[in-house]
N, C-alpha and C positions, 0 to 999 in steps of 0.2 A: 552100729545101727543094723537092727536086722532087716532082712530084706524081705520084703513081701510079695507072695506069688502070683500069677498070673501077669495082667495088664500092665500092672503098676510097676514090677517090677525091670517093662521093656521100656518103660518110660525112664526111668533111670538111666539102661545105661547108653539110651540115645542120646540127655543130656550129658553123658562122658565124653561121646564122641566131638573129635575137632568138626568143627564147621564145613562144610564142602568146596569142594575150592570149583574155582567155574571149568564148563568143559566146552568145544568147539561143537559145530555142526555135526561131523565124525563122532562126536566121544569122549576126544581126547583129553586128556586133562590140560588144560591151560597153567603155567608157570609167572609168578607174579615175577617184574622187571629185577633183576641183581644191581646193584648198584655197585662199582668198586673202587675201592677206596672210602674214607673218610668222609666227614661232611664238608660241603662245598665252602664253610666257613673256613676252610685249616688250607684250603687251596689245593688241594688232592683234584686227583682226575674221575669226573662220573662218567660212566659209560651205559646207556640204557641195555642189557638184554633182550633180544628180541623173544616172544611166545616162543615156547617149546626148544630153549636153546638147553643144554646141559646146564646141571645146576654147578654154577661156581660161585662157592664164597666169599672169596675175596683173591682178587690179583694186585700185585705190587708190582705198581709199573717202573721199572730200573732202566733207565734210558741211560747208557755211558754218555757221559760227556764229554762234547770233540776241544780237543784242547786248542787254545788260542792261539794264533801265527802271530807273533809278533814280528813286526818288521821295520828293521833300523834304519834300512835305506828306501828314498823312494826316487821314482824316477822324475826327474824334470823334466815339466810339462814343454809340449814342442810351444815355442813361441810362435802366437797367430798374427797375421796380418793385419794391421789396424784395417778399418774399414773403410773403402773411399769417403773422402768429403762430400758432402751435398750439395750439388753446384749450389749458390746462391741464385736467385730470382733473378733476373735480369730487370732493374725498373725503366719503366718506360718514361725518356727524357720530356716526352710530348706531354705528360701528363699534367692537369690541372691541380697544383698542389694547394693553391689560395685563390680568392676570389671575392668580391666583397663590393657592395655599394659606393658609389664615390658621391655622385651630385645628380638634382633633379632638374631640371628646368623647362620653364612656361613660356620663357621669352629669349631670345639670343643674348643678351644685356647679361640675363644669370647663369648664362655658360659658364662653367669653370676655366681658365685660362691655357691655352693650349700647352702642351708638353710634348707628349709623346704622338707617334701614328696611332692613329683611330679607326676603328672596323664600323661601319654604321649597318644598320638590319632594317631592311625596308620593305615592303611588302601591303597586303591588303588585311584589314582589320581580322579576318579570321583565319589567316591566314597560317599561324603557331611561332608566332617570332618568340615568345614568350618561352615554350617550352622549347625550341632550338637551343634557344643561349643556357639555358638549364640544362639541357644534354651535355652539349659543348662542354660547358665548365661543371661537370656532375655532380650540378649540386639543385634539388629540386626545389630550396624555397628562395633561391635567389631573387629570380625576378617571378614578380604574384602573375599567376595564372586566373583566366575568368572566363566562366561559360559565355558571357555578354561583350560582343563582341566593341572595341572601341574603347576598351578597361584604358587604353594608355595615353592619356591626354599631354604629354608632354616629353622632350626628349631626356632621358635618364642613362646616365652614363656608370658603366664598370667598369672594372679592374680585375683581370685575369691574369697568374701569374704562375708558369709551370715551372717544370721540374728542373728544365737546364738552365733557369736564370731569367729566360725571355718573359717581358711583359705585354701585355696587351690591352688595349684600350677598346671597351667594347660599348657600345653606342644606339640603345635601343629607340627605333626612331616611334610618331607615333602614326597607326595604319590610316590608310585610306579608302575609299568607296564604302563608306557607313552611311544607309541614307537617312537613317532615323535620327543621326544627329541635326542643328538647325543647319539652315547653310552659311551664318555667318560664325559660327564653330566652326563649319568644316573651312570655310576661309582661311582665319584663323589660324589651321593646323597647314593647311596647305603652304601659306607665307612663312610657317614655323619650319617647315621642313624644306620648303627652296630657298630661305634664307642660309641653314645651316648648310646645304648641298652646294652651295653656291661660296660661301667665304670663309668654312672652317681651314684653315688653311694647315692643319696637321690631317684632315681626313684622307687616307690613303686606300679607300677601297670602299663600295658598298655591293652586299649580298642583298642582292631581289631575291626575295623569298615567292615562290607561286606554287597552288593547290599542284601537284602531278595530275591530279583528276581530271582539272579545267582548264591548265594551261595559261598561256598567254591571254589577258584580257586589254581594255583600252586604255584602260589605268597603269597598267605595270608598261602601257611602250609608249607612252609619254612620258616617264619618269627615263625610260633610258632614252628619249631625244633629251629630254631633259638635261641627265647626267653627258652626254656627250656635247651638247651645247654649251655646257657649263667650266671647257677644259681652257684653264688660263695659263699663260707663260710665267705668272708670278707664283704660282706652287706648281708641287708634283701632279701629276694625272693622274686622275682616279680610276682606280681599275673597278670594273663591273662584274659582279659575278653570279652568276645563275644558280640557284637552288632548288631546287623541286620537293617540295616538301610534302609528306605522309603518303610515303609511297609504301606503304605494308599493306596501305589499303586499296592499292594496286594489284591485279592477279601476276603472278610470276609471271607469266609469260609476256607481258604485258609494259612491263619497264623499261625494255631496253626502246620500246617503240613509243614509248611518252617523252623519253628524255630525249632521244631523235627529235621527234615532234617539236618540242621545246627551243631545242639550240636551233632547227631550221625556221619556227618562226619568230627568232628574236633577232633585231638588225644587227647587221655585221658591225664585225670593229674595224678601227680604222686602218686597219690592213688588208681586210676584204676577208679574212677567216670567219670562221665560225664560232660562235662562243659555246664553250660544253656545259653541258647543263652534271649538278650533279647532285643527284639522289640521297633526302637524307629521311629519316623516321627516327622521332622522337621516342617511340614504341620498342624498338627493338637496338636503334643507337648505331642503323646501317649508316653509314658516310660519314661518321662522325668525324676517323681520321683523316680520311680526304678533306674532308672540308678544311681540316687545322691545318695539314700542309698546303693548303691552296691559301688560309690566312697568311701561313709563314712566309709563303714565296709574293703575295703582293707587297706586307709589310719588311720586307724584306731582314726578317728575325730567324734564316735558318729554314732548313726543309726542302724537299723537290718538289716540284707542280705535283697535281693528283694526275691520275691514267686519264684520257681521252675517253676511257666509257665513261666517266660520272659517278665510279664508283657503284660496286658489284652491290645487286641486291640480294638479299637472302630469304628465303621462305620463310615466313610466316602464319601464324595462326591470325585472323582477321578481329581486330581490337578497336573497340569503340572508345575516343577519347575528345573530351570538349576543351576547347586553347580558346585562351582571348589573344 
């Protein structure tokens, strides 16, 4: 082809020339990346080039191969120590493993027939006899709880039975000073609870339950002329025992001087002592074991008396709760 002068002919052999390759800020000619080795299908090693490195076409990378230690012997491991055993738990003998409804009764006549020693729970209608004996034997729907106060029209009888064997016969009585009830109800309950106070002849002890708040009132120190009036040479003596109940809703500082208060204004026993009063809450579950080793020691099932304080109280955050 011949070539044609001038213009045309510079148009040519621009279209000969290779393409321009990129240049930096400087000038310099920039160098497209080397890749070396094979394609990455074959398993070869890429390696990018950096800008402006020397040109290399291709490196083969020869890596010697370190040869393998084979080793026919090995060393026996140092024999380890097994590891201590985990003490086991220790369970607590006091605990209430069973517990359960036995009989209800409206009248003395449908008492179930004596057996065992009996714990009776006596106290004033709102007192929380309900949710004690719940504490006691941990279990909350034993005996029904009721914001209204008077829920327990008649005496109903448990069965609590712990972890070393001992059983226990538990006796919930029903409260008194409700005035909303008629008075020949409260009659009624009143003959229902001095008849059984009077000639259960298995009962071995009753816990007066009284507010910590308000203390001894006219009802709870009749019930103990009562109970002391009532002591015959043909059973055992009943022992009396002081409870002070919801005391979390007591201020700390506050406790040790209610249940003071308590044991000095309830009458002496028949040896001129003092009877201790002892702190429990349903809430938090303080006195709960006192209370059961003072069960054990009157029914005499094992255990030591509780401590002369009445059993330590613990702080609390201040819990609102309604007991029948």
């Amino acid at each position: 082809m011949r070539e044609l002068p001038g213009a045309r002919r510079h148009d040519q052999l621009r279209a000969r020339r290779r393409p321009e390759r990129p240049r930096d800020r400087a000038g310099r000619q920039l160098r497209a990346p080397v890749h070396v080795g094979r394609s990455a299908r074959l398993g070869d090693l890429h390696l990018p080039v950096p800008a402006l490195a020397l040109p290399v076409r291709r490196v083969q990378a020869a890596v010697p191969a370190a040869p393998l230690e084979v080793t026919t012997s090995r060393r026996a491991p140092k024999p380890q120590a097994a590891p201590p055993a985990r003490a086991e738990r220790q369970l607590d003998p006091f605990q209430i493993v069973d517990s359960s409804f036995v009989a209800g009764a409206g009248s003395l006549a449908s008492l179930p027939p004596p057996v065992s020693a009996e714990v009776a729970f006596a106290g004033r209608s709102n007192v929380g006899k309900s949710s004690l004996i719940n504490t006691l034997v941990e279990r909350k729907g034993l005996v029904r709880t009721s914001s209204n106060p008077g829920s327990t029209r008649q005496i109903n009888l448990y069965e609590a039975r712990a972890r070393d064997g001992a059983v226990f016969q538990l006796v919930d009585l029903p409260g008194y000073g409700f005035t909303r009830r008629s008075k020949s109800e409260q009659a009624a309950w009143a003959s229902l609870i001095e008849g059984y106070l009077r000639g259960r002849v298995t009962l071995a002890a009753v816990l007066l339950l009284v507010d910590a708040r308000r203390g001894l009132e006219e009802d709870d120190l009749e019930l103990i002329r009562f109970i002391e009036a009532s002591r015959d040479v043909a059973r055992r003596p009943v022992e009396l025992l002081l409870v002070a109940t919801k005391v979390d809703k007591v201020q700390r500082s506050s406790v040790r001087r209610a249940l003071d208060q308590l044991s000095a204004a309830a009458p002496r026993m028949a040896g001129g002592g003092l009877r201790r009063a002892i702190g429990f809450s349903s809430i938090t579950g303080e006195g709960r074991r006192d209370l059961w080793l003072a069960i054990r020691r009157v029914t005499q099932l094992g255990g030591a008396a509780p401590s002369s304080s009445g059993g330590a109280a613990r702080e609390d955050d201040d819990q609102r709760t309604t007991d029948g």
